[in-house]
C-alpha positions as CSV (number, residue, x, y, z in Angstrom):
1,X,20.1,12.8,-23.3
2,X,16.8,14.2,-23.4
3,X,17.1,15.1,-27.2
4,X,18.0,11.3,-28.2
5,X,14.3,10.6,-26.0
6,X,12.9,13.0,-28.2
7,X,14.2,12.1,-31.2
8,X,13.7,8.2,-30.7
9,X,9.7,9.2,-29.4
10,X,9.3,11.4,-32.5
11,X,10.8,8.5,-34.7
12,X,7.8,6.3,-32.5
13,X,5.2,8.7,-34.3
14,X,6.5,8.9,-37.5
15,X,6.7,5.0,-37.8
16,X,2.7,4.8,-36.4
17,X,1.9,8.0,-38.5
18,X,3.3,5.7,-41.9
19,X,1.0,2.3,-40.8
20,X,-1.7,4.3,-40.5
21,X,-1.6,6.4,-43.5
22,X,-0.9,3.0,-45.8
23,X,-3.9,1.6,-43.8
24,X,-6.0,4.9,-44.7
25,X,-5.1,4.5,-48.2
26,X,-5.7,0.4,-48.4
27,X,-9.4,1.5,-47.3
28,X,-10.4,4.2,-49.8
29,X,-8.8,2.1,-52.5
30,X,-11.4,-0.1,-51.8
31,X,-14.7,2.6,-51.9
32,X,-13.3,4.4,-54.4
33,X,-14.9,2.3,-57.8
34,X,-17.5,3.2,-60.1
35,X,-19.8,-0.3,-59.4
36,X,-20.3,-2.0,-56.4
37,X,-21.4,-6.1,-56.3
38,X,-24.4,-6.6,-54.3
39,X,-22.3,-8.0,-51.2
40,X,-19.5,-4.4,-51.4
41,X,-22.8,-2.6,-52.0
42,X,-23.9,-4.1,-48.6
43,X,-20.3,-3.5,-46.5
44,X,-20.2,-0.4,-47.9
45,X,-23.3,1.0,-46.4
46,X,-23.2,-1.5,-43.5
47,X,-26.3,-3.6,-44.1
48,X,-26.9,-6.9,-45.2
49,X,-27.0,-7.9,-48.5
50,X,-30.8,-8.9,-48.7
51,X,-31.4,-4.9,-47.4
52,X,-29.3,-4.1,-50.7
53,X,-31.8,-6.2,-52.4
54,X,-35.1,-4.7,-51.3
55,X,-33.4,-1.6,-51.9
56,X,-33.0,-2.3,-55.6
57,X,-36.8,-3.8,-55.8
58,X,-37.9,-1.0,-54.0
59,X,-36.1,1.4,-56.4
60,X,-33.9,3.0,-53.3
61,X,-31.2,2.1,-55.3
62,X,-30.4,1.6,-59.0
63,X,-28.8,-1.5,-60.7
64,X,-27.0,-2.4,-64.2
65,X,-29.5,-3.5,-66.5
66,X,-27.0,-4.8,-68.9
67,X,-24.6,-6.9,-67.4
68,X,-25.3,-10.6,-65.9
69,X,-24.1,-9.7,-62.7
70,X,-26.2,-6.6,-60.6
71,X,-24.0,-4.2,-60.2
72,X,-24.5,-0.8,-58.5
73,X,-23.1,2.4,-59.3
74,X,-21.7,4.2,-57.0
75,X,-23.6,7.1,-57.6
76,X,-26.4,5.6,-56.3
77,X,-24.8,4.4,-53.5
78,X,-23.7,8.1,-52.3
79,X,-27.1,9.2,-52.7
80,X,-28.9,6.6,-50.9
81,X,-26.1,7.2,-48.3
82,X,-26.7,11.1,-48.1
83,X,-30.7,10.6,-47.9
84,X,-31.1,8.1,-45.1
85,X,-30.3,8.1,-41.7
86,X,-28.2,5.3,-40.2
C-alpha cells in the first residue's frame, strides 16, 4: 500500500519534472538567435524598446548596418548584459 503511494507520488514528479523541462526548453529556444529585433532586443534585457534605442544612438549597443530592419546581434546583447547592472 504505501509503495503504490510512492510510486503514484513519484509518477506526480515525473509528470511536473516533463512540463517543466519542455517549458525550459520553449524559453531558450527563444534567446538562443544570432539577431535580435528591436522589441526581443528590449524583452530580452527587460527594458522598453525606446531604452534599446538610446542604447543604439548612444553606441551601448551595436546594430546591422546592412539590412532595412535594425537588428542586434546577440553578441552585443550579452555584453551590454554582463557590463550593466539591472
Amino acid at each position: 500500500m504505501v509503495a503504490e503511494i510512492e510510486i503514484k507520488g513519484l509518477d506526480e514528479v515525473m509528470d511536473r519534472l516533463k512540463k517543466l523541462e519542455t517549458l525550459l526548453l520553449s524559453v531558450t529556444d527563444k534567446y538562443n538567435k544570432r539577431w535580435y529585433s528591436i522589441p526581443e532586443a528590449a524583452e530580452y534585457l527587460g527594458v522598453s524598446e525606446i531604452t534599446v534605442r538610446r542604447l543604439i544612438t548612444r553606441g551601448l549597443l551595436k546594430r546591422s548596418g546592412a539590412l532595412r530592419h535594425v537588428k542586434i546581434p546577440a553578441d552585443s546583447l550579452e555584453n551590454y548584459r554582463k557590463m550593466s547592472v539591472f
